[in-house]
DRENDO-1510 file (C-alpha; in Angstrom, 1 decimal, always signed):
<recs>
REC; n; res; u; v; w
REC; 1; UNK; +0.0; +0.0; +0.0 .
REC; 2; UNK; +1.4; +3.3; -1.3 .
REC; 3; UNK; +1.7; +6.2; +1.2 .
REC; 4; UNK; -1.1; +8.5; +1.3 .
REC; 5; UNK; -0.5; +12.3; +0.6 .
REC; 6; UNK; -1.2; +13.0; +4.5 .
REC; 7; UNK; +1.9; +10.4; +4.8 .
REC; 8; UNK; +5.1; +11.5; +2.7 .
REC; 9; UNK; +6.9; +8.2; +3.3 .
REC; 10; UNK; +6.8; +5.0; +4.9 .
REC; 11; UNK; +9.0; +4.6; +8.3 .
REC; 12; UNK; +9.0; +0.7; +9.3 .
REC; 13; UNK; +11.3; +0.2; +12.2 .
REC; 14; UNK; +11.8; -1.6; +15.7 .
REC; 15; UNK; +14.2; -3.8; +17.8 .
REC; 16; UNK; +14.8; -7.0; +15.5 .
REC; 17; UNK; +16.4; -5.9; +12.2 .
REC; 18; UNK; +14.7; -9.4; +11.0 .
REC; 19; UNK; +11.4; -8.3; +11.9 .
REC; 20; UNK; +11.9; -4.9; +10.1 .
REC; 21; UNK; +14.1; -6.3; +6.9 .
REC; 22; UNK; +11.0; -8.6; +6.6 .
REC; 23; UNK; +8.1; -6.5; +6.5 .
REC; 24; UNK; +9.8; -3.7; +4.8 .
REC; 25; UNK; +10.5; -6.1; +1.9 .
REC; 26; UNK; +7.0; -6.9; +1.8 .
REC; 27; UNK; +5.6; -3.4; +1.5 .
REC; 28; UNK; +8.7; -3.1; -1.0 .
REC; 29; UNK; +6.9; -5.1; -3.0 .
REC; 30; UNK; +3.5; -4.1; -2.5 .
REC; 31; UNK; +5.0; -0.8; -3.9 .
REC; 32; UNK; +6.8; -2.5; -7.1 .
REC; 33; UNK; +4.1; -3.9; -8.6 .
REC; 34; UNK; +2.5; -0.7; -9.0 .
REC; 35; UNK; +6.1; +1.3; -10.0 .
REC; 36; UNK; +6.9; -1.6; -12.6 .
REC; 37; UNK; +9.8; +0.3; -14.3 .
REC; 38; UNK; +12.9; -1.1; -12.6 .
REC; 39; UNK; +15.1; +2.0; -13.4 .
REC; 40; UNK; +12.2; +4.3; -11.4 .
REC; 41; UNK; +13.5; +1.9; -8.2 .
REC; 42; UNK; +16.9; +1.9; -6.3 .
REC; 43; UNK; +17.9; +0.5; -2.5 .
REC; 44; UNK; +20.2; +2.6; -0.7 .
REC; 45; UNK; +22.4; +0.8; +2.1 .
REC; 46; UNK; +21.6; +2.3; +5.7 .
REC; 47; UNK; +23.9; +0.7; +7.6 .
REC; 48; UNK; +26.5; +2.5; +8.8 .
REC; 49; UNK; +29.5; +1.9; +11.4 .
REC; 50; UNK; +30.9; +5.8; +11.6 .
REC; 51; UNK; +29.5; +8.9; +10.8 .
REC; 52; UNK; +31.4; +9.7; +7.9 .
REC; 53; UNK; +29.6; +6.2; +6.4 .
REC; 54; UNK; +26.3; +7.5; +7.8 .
REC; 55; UNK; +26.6; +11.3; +5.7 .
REC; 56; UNK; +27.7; +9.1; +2.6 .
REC; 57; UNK; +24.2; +7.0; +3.2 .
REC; 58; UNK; +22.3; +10.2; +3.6 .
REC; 59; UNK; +23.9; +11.7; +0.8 .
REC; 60; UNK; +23.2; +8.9; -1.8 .
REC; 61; UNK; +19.6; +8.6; -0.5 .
REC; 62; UNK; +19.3; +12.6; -0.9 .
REC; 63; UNK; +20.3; +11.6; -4.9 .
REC; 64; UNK; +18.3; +9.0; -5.4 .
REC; 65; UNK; +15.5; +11.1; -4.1 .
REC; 66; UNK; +15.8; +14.1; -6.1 .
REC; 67; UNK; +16.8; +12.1; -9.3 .
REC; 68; UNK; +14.0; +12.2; -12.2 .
REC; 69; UNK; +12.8; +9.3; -13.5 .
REC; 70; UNK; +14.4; +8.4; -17.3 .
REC; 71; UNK; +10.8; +7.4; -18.6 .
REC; 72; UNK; +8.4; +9.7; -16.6 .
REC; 73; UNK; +6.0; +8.5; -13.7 .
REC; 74; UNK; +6.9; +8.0; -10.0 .
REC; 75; UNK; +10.2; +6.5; -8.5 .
REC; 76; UNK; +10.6; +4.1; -5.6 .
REC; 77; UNK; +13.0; +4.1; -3.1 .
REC; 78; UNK; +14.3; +2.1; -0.2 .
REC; 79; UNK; +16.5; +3.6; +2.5 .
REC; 80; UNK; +17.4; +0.3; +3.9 .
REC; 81; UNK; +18.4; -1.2; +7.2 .
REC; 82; UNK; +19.0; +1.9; +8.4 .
REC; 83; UNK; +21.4; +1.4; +11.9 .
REC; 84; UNK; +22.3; +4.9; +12.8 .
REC; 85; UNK; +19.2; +5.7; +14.3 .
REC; 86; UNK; +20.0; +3.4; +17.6 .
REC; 87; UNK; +21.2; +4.7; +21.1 .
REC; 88; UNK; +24.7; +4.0; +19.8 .
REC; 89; UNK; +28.1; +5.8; +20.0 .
REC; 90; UNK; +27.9; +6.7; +15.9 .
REC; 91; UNK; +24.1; +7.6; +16.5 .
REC; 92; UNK; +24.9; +9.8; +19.7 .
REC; 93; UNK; +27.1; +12.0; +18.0 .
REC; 94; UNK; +26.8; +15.7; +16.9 .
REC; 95; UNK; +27.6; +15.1; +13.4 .
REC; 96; UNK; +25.2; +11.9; +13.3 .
REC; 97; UNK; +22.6; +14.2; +15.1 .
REC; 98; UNK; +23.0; +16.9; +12.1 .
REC; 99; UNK; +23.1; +14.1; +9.2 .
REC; 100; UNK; +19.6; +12.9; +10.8 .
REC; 101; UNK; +18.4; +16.7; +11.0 .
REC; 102; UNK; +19.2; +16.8; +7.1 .
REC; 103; UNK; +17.4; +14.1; +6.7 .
REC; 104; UNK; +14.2; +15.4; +7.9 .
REC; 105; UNK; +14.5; +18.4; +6.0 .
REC; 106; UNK; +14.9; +16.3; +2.5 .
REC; 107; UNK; +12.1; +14.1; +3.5 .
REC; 108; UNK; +10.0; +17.1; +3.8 .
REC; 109; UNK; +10.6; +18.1; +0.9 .
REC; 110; UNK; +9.6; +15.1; -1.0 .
REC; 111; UNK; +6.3; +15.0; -3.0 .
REC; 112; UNK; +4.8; +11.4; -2.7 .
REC; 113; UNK; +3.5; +11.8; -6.0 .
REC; 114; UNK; +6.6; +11.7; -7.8 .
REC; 115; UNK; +8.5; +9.3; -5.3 .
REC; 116; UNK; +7.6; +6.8; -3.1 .
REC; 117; UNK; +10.2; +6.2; -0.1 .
REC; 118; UNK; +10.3; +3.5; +2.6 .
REC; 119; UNK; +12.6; +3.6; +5.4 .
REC; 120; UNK; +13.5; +0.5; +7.6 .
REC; 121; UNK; +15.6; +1.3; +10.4 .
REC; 122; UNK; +16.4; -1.2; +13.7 .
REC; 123; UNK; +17.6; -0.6; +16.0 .
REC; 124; UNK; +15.5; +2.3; +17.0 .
REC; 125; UNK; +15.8; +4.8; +20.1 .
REC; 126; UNK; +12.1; +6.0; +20.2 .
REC; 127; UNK; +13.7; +8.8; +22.5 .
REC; 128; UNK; +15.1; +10.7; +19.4 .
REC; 129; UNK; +13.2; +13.5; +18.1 .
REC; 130; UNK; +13.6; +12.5; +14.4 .
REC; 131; UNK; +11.6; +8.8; +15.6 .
REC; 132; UNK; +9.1; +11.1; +17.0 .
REC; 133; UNK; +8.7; +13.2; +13.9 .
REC; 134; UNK; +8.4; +10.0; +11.8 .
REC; 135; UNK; +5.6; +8.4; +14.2 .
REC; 136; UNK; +3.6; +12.1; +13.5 .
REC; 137; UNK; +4.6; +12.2; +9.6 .
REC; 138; UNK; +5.0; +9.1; +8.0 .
REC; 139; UNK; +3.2; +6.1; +7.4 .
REC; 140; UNK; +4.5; +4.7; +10.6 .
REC; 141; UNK; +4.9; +0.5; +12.0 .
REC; 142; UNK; +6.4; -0.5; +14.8 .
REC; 143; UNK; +7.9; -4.0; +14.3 .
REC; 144; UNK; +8.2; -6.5; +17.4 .
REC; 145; UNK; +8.1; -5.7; +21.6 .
REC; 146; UNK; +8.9; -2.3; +22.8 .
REC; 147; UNK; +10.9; -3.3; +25.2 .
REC; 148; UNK; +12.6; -6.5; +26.5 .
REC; 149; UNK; +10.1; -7.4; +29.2 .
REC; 150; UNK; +7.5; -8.2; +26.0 .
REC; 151; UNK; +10.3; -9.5; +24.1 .
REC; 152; UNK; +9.0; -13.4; +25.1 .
REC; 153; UNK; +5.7; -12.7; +24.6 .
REC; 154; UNK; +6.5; -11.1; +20.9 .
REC; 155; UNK; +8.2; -13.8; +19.8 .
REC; 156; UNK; +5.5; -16.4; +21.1 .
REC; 157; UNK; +2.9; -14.4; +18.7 .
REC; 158; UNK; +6.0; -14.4; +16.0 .
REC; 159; UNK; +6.1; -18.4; +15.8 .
REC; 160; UNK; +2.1; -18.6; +16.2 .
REC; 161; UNK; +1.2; -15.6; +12.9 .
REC; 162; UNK; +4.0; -18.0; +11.2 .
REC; 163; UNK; +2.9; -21.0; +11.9 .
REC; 164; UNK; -0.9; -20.0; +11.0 .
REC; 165; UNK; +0.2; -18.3; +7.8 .
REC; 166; UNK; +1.8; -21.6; +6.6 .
REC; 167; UNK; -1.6; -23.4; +7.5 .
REC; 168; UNK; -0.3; -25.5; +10.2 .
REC; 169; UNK; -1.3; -24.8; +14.6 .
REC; 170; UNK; +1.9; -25.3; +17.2 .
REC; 171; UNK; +0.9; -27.4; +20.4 .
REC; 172; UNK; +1.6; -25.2; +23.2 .
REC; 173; UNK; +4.0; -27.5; +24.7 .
REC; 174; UNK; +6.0; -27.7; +21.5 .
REC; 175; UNK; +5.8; -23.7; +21.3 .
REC; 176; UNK; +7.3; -23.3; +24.7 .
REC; 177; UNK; +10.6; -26.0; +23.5 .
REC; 178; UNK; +10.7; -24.2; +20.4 .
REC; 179; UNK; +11.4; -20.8; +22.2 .
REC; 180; UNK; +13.4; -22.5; +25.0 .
REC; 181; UNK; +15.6; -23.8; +22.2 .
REC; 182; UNK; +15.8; -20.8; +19.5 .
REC; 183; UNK; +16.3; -18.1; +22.6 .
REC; 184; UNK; +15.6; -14.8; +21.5 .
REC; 185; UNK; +17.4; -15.7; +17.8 .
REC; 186; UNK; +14.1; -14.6; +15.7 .
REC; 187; UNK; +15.1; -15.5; +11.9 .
REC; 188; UNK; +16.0; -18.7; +13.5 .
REC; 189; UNK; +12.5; -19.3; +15.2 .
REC; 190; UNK; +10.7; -18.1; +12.0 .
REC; 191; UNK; +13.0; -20.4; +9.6 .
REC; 192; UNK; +12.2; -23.5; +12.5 .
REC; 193; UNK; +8.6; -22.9; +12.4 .
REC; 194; UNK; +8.7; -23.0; +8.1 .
REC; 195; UNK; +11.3; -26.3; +8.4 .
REC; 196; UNK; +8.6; -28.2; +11.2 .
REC; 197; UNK; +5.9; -26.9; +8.8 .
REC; 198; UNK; +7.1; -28.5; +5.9 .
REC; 199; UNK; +7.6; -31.7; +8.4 .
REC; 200; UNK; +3.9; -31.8; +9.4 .
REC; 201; UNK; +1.9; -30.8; +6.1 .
REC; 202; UNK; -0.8; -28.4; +6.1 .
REC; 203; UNK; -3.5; -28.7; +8.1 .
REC; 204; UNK; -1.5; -31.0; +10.9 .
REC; 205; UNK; -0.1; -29.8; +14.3 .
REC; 206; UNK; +3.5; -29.5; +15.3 .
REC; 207; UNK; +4.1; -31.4; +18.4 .
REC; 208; UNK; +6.4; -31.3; +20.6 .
REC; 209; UNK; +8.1; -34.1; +19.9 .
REC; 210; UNK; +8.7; -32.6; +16.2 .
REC; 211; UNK; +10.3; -29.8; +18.1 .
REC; 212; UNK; +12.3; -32.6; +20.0 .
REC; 213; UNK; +13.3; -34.5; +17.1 .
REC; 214; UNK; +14.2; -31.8; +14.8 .
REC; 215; UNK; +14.7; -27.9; +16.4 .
REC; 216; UNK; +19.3; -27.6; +17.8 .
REC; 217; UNK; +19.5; -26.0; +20.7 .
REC; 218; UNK; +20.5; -22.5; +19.7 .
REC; 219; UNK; +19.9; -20.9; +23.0 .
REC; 220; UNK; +22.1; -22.8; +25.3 .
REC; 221; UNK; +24.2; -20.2; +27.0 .
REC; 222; UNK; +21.3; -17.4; +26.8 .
REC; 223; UNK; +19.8; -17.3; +30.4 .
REC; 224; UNK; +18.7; -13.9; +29.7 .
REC; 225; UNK; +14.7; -14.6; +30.9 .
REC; 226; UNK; +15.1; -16.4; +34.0 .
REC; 227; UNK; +18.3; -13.9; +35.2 .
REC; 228; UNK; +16.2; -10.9; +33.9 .
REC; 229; UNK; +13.3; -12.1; +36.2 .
REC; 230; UNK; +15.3; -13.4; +39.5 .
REC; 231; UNK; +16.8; -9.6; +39.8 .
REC; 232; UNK; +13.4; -8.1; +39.3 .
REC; 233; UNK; +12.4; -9.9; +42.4 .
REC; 234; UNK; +9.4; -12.0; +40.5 .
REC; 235; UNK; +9.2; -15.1; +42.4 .
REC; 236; UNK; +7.1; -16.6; +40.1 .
REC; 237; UNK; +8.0; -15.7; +37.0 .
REC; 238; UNK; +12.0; -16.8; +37.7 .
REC; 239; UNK; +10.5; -20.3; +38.9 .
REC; 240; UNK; +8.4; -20.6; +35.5 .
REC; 241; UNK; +11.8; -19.7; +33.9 .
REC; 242; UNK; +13.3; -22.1; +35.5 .
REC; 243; UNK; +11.2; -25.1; +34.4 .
REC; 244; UNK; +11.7; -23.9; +31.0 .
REC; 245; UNK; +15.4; -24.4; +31.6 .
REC; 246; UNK; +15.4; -27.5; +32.8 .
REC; 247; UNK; +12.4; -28.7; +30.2 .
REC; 248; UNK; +14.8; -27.7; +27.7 .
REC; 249; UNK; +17.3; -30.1; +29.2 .
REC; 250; UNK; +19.7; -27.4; +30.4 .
REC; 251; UNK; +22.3; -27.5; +32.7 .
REC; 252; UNK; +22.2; -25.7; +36.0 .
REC; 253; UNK; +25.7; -24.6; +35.9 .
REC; 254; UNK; +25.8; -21.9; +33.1 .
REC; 255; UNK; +22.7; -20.3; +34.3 .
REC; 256; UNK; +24.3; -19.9; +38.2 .
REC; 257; UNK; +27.5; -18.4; +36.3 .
REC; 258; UNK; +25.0; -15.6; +34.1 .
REC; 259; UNK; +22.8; -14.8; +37.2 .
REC; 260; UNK; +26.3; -14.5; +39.3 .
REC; 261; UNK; +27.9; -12.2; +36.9 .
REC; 262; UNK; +24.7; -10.3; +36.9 .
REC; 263; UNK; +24.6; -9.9; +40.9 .
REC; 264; UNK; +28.8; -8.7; +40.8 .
REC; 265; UNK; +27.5; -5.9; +38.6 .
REC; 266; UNK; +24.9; -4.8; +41.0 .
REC; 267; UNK; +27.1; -5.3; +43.9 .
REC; 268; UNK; +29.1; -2.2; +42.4 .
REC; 269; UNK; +26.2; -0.1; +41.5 .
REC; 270; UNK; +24.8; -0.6; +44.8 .
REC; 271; UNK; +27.9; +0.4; +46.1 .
REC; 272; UNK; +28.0; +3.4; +44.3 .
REC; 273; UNK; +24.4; +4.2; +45.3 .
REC; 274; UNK; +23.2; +4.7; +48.8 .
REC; 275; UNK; +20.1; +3.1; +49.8 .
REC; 276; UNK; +17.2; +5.2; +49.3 .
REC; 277; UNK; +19.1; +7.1; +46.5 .
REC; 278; UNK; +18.8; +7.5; +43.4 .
REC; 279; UNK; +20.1; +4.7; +41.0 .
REC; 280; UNK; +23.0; +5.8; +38.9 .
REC; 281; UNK; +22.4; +6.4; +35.5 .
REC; 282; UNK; +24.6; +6.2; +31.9 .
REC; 283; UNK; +26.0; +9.7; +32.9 .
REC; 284; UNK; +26.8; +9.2; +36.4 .
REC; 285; UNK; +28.6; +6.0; +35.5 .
REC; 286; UNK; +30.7; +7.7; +33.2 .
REC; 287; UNK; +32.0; +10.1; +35.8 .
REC; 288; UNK; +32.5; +7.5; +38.4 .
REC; 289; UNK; +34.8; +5.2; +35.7 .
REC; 290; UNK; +36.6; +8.7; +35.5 .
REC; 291; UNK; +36.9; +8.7; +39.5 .
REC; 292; UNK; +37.3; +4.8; +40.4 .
REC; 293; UNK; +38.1; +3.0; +37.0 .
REC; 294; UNK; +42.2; +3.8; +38.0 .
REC; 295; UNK; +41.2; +0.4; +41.3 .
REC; 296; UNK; +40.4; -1.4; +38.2 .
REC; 297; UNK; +44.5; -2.0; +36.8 .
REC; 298; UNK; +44.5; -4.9; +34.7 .
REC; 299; UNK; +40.7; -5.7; +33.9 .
REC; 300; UNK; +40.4; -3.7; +31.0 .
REC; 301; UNK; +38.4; -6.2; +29.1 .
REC; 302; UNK; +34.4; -6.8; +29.3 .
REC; 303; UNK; +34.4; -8.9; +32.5 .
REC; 304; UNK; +31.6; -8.7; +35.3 .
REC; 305; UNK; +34.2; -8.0; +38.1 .
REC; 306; UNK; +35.0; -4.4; +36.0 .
REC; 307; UNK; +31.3; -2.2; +36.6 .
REC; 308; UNK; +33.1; +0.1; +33.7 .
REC; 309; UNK; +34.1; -2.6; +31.1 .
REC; 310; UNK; +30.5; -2.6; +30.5 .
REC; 311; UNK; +28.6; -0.5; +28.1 .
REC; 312; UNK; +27.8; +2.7; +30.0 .
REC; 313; UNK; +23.9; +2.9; +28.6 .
REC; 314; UNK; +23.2; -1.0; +29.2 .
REC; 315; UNK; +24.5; -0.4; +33.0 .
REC; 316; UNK; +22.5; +2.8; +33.6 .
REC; 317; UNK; +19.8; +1.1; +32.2 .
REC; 318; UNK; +20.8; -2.1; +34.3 .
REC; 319; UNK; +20.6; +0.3; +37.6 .
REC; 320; UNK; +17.1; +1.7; +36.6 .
REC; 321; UNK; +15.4; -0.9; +36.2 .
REC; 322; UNK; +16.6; -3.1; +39.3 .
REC; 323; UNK; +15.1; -3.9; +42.7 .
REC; 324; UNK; +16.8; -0.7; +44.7 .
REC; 325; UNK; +17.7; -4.1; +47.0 .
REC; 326; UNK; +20.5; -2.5; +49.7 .
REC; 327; UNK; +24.1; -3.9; +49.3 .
REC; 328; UNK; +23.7; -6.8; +52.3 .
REC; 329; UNK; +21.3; -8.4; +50.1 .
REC; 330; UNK; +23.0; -8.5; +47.2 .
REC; 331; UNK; +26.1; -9.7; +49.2 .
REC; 332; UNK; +23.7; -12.6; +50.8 .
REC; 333; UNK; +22.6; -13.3; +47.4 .
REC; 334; UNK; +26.1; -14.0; +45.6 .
REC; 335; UNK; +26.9; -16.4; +49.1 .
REC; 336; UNK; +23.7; -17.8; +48.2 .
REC; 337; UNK; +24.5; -18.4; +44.8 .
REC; 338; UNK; +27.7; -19.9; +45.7 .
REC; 339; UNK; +25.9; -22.2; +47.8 .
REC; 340; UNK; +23.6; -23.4; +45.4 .
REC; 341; UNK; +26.5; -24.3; +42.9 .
REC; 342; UNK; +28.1; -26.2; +45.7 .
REC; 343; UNK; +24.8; -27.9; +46.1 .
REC; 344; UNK; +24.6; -29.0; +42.8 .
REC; 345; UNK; +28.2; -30.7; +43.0 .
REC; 346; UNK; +26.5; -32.7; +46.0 .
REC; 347; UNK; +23.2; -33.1; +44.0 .
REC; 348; UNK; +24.1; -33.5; +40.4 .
REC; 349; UNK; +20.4; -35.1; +39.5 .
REC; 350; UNK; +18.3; -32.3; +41.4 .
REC; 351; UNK; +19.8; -29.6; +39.7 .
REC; 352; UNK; +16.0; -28.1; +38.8 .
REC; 353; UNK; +15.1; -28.5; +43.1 .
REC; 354; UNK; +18.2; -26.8; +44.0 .
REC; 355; UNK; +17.9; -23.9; +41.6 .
REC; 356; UNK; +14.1; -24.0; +42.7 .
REC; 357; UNK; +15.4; -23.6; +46.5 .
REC; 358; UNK; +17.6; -20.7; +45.8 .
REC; 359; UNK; +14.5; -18.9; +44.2 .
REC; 360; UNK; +12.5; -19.5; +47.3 .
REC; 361; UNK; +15.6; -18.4; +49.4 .
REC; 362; UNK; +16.3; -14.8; +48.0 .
REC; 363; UNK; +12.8; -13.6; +46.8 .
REC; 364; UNK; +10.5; -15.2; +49.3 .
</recs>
């Protein structure tokens, strides 16, 4: 569907680039069977690792723009995966933030009549005032979960659409292996789902023992759901996570190691914020690396013992979101932690009980 003269252009963007890449090449081609000339349509790469690459995108998008068409009639073009539009160090900067405003001033010029332009872009920081003009302006989507506390949820309705588009239903026990074993890894779900399709024929049901037999295990070594909801202090939701571990036939040991590297992190921030006070954000950990990083000699690399080998944003966003737990607790938890990992060297066959017990123990 073309973009209506009340919407200059069409802006398609969110978290997954897969999502986006995906549903922008559909509305591509929605749009090319009406521009059939395939001079009147060009791509034009958005990805860009430095700003010099992101003016050379914008310029050649600017060109392709304002280029007539050889034959007459309307042009098509696709500003494609787009990456400097992110909460990113290229996408931070002034000369990124100036590139962006130009931008907006050559997609206000445009007249939909003689071009049609669609713009993927993931990632996106919806906090940017350019995202904010393109959710007014354009014909606008928003691809995938807003944030990662959906991000499960999104990828459960991801493999059902799929699955129902292809004319075949997913058991709910085999969707709950299927995202235990692709993780958050989305082109992988969707190409599992058209693979165990294929298996079953349309019309059937994919079971879980097609999962079984069929789906790797991409996600081993991504704990990210059940350590996301043990630090948020949900009781039941890390216990749920934790039976979609073990369902998965995970190991015990790998998840104590993520959720321990998680709690040395907050150990620090904690440390660096009273009780009571307010959690330190991106900022405020870039001025303490400046004051405390020189305690850290010799652990330059990304490592969870170093609070300031980690991506500034993530760890301000890592402190804002967090139980404001005070530093004994956290303390208790990494002896508790400990413990349980000890426990599972005495118990190696009731991995699932002791991980279950240390759940009970610190969020009770």
């Amino acid at each position: 569907m073309a973009a209506s003269p009340e919407a200059p252009f069409i802006f398609i963007c969110g978290a997954d680039d897969f999502l986006v890449g995906r549903l922008g090449r559909a509305r591509y081609d929605e749009l090319a069977a009406e521009i059939t000339d395939e001079f009147s349509r060009e791509t034009i790469a958005g990805f860009a690792n430095n700003v010099d690459e992101v003016e050379t995108a914008i310029a050649r998008f600017r060109d392709a723009v304002q280029t007539v068409s050889m034959f007459g009639g309307r042009r098509l073009v696709w500003f494609k995966d787009v990456s400097f539009l992110s909460d990113s160090r290229t996408g931070n900067t002034e000369s990124t933030k100036t590139a962006v405003e130009h931008l907006q001033t050559i997609l206000e010029g445009v007249n939909p009549a003689d071009v049609a332009i669609l713009i993927t872009a993931a990632p996106i920081d919806r906090r940017k005032s350019f995202f904010k003009w393109c959710e007014k302006t354009a014909d606008y989507t928003f691809v995938g979960a807003a944030n990662a506390e959906d991000a499960a949820e999104a990828l459960a309705v991801t493999a059902l659409a799929e699955a129902k588009a292809l004319g075949v239903t997913l058991e709910r026990d085999a969707l709950s292996l299927l995202l235990a074993r692709s993780g958050a890894n989305t082109r992988f779900l969707v190409s599992e789902v058209n693979k165990l399709a294929a298996h079953a024929d349309s019309g059937k049901t994919i079971t879980e023992a097609d999962v079984e037999e069929l789906t790797p295990n991409l996600a081993e070594g991504d704990f990210f759901e059940a350590t996301e909801r043990f630090f948020r202090g949900d009781l039941r939701g890390t216990l749920a996570a934790f039976d979609r571990h073990f369902f998965a036939g995970e190991s015990a040991r790998p998840l104590l190691a993520s959720m321990q590297n998680r709690n040395r992190l907050l150990i620090q921030l904690r440390a660096l914020a009273p009780q009571g006070g307010r959690a330190p954000d991106k900022f405020a950990i870039e001025r303490a690396a400046t004051a405390y990083g020189k305690h850290f000699v010799g652990a330059g690399e990304k490592n969870a013992a170093n609070l300031f080998s980690q991506n500034a944003w993530y760890v301000g966003k890592l402190a804002a979101g967090a139980k404001a737990w005070p530093l004994k607790h956290h303390v208790d938890m990494q002896l508790a932690l400990a413990e349980a990992f000890e426990a599972i060297l005495a118990r190696p066959k009731e991995e699932a009980a002791v991980m279950r017990e240390l759940a009970v123990k610190c969020l009770s």
